[in-house]
C-alpha positions in Angstrom: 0.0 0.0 0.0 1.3 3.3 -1.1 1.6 5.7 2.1 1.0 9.2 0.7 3.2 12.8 2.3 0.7 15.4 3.7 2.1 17.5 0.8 0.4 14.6 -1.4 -2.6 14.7 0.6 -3.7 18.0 0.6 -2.8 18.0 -3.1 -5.1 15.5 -3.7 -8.0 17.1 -1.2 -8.1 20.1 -2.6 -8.2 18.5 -6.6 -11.0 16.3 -5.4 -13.2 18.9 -4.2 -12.7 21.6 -6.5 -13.7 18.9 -9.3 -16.7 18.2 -7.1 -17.5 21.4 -6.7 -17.6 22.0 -10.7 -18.7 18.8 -11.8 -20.7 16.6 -8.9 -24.1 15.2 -9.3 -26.9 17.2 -8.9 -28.8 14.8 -6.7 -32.3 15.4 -5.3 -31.2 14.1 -1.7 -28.4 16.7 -2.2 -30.5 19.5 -2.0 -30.1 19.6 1.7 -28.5 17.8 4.8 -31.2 16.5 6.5 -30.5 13.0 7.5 -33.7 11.5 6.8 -33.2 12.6 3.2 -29.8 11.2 3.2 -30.5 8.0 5.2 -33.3 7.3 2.3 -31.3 7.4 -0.3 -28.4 5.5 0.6 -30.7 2.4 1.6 -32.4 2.9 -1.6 -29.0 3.0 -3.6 -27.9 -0.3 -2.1 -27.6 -2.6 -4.9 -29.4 -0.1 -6.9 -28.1 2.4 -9.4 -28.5 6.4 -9.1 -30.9 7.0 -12.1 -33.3 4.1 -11.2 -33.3 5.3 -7.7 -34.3 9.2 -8.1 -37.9 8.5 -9.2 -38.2 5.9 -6.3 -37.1 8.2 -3.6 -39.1 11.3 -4.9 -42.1 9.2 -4.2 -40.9 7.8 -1.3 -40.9 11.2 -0.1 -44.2 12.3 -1.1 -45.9 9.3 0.9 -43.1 9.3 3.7 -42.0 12.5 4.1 -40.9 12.3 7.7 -39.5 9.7 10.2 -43.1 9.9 12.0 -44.9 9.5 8.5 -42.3 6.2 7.9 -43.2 4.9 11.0 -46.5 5.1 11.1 -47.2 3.6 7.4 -49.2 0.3 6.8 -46.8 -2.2 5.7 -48.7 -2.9 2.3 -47.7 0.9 1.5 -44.7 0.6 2.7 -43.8 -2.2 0.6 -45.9 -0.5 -2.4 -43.3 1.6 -2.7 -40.8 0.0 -2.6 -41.9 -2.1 -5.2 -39.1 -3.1 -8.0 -36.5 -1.8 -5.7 -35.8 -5.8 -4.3 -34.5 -6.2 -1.2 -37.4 -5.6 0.4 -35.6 -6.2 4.3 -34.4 -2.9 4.0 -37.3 -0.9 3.7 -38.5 -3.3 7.0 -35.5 -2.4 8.5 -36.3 1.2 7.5 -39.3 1.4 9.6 -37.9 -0.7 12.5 -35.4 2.2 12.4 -37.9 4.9 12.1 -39.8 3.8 15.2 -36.8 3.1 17.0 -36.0 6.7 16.7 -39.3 7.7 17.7 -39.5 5.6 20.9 -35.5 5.9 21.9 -34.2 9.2 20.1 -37.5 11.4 20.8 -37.5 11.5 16.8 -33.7 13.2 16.8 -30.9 11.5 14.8 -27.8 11.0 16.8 -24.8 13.1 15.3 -21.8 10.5 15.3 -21.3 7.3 12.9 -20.7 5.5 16.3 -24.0 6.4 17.9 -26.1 5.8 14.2 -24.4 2.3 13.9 -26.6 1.8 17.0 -30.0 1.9 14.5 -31.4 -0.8 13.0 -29.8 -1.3 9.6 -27.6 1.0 9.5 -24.1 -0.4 9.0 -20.8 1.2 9.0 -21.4 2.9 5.9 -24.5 4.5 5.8 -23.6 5.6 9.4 -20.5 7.2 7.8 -22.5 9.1 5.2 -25.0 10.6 7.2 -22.6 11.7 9.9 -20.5 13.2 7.5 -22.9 14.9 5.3 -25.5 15.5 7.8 -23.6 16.4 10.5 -19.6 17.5 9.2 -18.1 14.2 11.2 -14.6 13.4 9.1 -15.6 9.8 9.1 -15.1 7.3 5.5 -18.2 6.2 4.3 -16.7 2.9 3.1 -18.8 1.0 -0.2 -18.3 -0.3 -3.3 -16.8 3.1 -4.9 -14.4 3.9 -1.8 -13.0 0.6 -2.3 -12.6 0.8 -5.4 -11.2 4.4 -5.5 -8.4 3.8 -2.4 -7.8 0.3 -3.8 -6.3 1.8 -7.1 -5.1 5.1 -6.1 -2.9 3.7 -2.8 -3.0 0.1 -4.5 -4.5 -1.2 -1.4 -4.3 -5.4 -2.6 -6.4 -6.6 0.8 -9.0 -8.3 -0.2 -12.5 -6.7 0.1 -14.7 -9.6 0.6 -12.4 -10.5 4.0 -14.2 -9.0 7.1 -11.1 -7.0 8.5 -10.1 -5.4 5.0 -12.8 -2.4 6.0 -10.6 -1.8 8.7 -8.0 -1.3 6.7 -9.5 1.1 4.3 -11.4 3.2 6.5 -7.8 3.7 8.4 -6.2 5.0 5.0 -8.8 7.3 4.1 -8.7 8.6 7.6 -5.5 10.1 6.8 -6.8 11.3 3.1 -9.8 12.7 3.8 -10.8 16.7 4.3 -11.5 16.9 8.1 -13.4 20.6 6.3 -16.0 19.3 4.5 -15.9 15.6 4.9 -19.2 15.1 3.7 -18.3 16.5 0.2 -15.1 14.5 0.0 -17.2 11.1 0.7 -19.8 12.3 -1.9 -16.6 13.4 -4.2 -15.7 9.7 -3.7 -18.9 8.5 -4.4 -18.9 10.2 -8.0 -15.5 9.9 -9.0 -16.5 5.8 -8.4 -19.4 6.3 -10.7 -17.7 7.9 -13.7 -13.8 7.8 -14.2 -13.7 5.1 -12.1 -15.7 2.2 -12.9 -15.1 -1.4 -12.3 -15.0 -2.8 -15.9 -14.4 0.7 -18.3 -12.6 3.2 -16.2 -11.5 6.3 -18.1 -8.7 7.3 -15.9 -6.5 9.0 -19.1 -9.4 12.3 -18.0 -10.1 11.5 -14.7 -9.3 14.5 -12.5 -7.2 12.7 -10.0 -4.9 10.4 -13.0 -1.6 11.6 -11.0 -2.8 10.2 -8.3 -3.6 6.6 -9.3 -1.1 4.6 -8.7 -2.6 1.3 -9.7 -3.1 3.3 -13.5 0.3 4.9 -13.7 1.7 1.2 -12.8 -1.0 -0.3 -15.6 -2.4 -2.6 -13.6 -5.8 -0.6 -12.7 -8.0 -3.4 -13.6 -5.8 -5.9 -10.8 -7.9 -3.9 -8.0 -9.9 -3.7 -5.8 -8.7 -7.2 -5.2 -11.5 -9.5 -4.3 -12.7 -13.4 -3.7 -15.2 -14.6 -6.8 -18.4 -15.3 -5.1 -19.8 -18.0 -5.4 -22.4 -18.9 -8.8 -26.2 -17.9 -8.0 -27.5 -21.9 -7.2 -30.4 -22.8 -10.2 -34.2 -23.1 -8.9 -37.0 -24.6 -11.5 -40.7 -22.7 -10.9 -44.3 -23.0 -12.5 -45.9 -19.9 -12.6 -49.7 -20.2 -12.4 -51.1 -17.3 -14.2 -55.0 -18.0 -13.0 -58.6 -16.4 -13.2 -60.9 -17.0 -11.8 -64.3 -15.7 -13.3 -62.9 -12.6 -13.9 -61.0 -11.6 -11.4 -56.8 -13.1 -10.7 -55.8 -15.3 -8.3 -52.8 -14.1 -6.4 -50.9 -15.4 -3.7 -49.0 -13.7 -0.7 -46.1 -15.4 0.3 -45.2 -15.9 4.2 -44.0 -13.4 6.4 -40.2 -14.8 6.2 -38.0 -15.6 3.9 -37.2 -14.4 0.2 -40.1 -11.8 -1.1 -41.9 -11.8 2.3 -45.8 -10.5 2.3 -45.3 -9.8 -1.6 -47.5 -10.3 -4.0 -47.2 -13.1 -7.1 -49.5 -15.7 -9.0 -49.0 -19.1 -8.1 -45.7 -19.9 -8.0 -44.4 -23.7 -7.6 -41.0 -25.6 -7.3 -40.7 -28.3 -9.8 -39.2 -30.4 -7.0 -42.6 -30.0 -5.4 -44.6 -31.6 -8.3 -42.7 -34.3 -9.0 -41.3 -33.3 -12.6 -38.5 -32.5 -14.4 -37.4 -29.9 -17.0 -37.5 -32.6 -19.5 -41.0 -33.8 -18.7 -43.7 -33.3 -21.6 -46.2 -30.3 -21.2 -49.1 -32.6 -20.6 -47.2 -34.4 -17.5 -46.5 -30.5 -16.4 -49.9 -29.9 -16.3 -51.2 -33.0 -14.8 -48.9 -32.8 -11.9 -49.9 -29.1 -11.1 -53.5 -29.9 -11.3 -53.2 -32.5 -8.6 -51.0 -29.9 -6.9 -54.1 -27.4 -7.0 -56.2 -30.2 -6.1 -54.2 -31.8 -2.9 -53.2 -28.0 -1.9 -55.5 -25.6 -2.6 -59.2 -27.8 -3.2 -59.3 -26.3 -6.5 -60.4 -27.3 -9.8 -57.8 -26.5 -12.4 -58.0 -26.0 -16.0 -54.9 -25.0 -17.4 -52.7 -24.9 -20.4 -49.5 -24.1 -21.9 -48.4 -20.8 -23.1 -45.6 -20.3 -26.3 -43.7 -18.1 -24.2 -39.8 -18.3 -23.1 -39.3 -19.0 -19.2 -38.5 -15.8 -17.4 -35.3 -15.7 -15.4 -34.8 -13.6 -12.4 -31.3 -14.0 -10.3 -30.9 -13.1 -6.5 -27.5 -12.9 -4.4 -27.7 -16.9 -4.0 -30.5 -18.1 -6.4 -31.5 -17.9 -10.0 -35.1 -18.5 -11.0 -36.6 -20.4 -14.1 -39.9 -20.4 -14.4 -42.1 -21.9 -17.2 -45.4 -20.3 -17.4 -48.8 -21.7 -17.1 -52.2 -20.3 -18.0 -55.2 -21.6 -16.2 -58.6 -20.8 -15.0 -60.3 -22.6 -11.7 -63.7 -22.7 -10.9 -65.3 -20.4 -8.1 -64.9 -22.0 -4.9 -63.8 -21.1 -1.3 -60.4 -19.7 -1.0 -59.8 -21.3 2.7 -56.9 -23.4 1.7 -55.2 -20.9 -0.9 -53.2 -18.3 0.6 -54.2 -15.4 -1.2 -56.9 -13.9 -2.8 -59.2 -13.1 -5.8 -57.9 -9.8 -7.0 -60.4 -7.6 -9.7 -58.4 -6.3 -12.0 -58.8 -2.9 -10.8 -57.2 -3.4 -7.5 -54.5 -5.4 -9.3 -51.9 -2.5 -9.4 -52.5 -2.0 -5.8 -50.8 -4.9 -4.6 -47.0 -5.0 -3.5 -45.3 -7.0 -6.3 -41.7 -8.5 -6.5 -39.9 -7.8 -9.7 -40.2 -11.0 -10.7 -43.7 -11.1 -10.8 -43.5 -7.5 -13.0 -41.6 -10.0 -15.5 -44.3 -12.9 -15.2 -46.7 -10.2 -16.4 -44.2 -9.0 -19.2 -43.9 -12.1 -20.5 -47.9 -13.9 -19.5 -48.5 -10.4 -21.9 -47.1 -11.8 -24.8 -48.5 -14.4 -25.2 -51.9 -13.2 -24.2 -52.2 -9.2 -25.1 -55.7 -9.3 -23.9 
């Protein structure tokens, strides 16, 4: 690791911000430093990029637009909202956090990264930018970008998918960063990540801190930040049930646990469950998931194929295939299906998974009706 002079340092500070100040984002949770605002937005921007974010969090605000208004929400809102975003533990968490703050904090954030890692879900990082931009602490906020960044400009060759290694970096930046407008320098970070210096196509040859990269001045930028290959997402075989019945859709709320918890989809079944294969005919698809409807549910399927590709859908440790069914059941008591019938007008009203916004895509085109 590359140990930099405080001439070096305060070189580099001053580069960093006066880019920032010229070219950084304009950002809608930017317009201020309230931390609710800034809290928001990094939860939403986990695992999420910037652009698909703003239009989530301008909503978010209208509907939420204090920690009170957060915590008080009805959880089918709540996850309304949230809706396409994934991940949907955070925006639990989010609450959890919201009323923690009400019943602990009388409703005021705490100023220090220590005291905010005491929140629910709120981890080192987002503690770090919200005490920094929120409340001038000279704290890293320590993601994907600052490891990155401070990886290839110090070529810092821990690797970032070992526990200790955010030890490591939040020490060197400690010594880097502006203890004057800390918050700036982590959102300088945080865009300098997002434009010269990406993963895969970095353009470091016009990136405003190029003297300062040592990992691209020795041409070996790509070598960092160095990191374990996670492992491959593990292969899961569904049926999607896309059902009516009369005229209104059957729909099915999955458990409170668990991946996609309380969300919304059409029937969805494991293969495993039916007793089939990928290589079993249509007709033995069907057959085994109207017993399956008859055994679980006490319904009366009619179903049949539809000339459609699977959809896929990966999470962090699964990928989804699922083959698409249409059917049609007749009316009957629900008391063994958990879910509902769902008109079609209060269709959009339900909290949906992506993956179910794909089973629609696709159910769509093979049935434009």
């Amino acid at each position: 690791m590359i140990e930099w002079s405080s001439t070096t340092i305060k070189a580099f500070q001053t580069t960093l911000l006066d880019w920032y100040d010229k070219a950084g984002r304009d950002l809608p949770w930017r317009h201020d430093h309230e931390p609710y605002h800034i809290w928001v937005s990094e939860i939403m921007l986990q695992q999420t990029q910037v652009q698909t974010v703003i239009p989530y969090y301008e909503r978010f605000m209208a509907w939420f637009p204090t920690v009170t208004a957060l915590a008080q929400a009805p959880e089918e809102r709540l996850l309304k909202a949230w809706e396409g975003l994934g991940y949907y533990s955070r925006v639990r968490n989010m609450q959890r956090c919201a009323r923690q703050l009400l019943a602990d904090y009388d409703g005021q954030w705490p100023q220090t990264a220590a005291e905010l890692s005491d929140l629910i879900g709120i981890g080192p990082y987002t503690a770090g930018a919200i005490a920094s931009i929120a409340f001038n602490e000279p704290v890293p906020a320590v993601d994907g970008n600052a490891y990155r960044v401070f990886s290839r400009l110090l070529e810092i060759d821990a690797d970032i998918t070992k526990p200790g290694t955010r030890e490591i970096f939040e020490q060197a930046i400690s010594r880097i960063m502006s203890t004057d407008r800390p918050g700036d320098f982590n959102q300088a970070i945080m865009d300098l990540g997002a434009s010269y210096m990406t993963a895969r196509q970095p353009d470091t040859a016009h990136s405003p801190v190029k003297a300062f990269n040592q990992a691209y001045l020795d041409g070996k930028e790509l070598d960092y930040p160095v990191r374990t290959k996670k492992p491959r997402p593990q292969p899961v075989d569904y049926v999607a049930v896309v059902t009516k019945m009369g005229p209104d859709w059957l729909m099915t709320q999955r458990g409170s646990k668990g991946m996609l918890a309380n969300l919304w989809t059409v029937p969805l079944i494991k293969l495993t469950d039916l007793d089939v294969t990928t290589d079993d005919s249509a007709a033995d698809l069907i057959s085994a998931v109207r017993q399956y409807f008859k055994q679980e549910y006490q319904l009366i399927l009619t179903a049949t194929t539809l000339a459609v590709r699977p959809v896929t859908h990966t999470f962090t440790h699964q990928k989804w295939t699922i083959q698409l069914l249409q059917g049609q059941v007749e009316p009957a008591e629900l008391a063994f299906f958990a879910g509902e019938r769902v008109s079609p007008t209060d269709l959009a009203t339900l909290p949906m998974p992506k993956v179910q916004a794909k089973i629609w895509d696709r159910y769509r085109q093979a049935d434009p009706e």
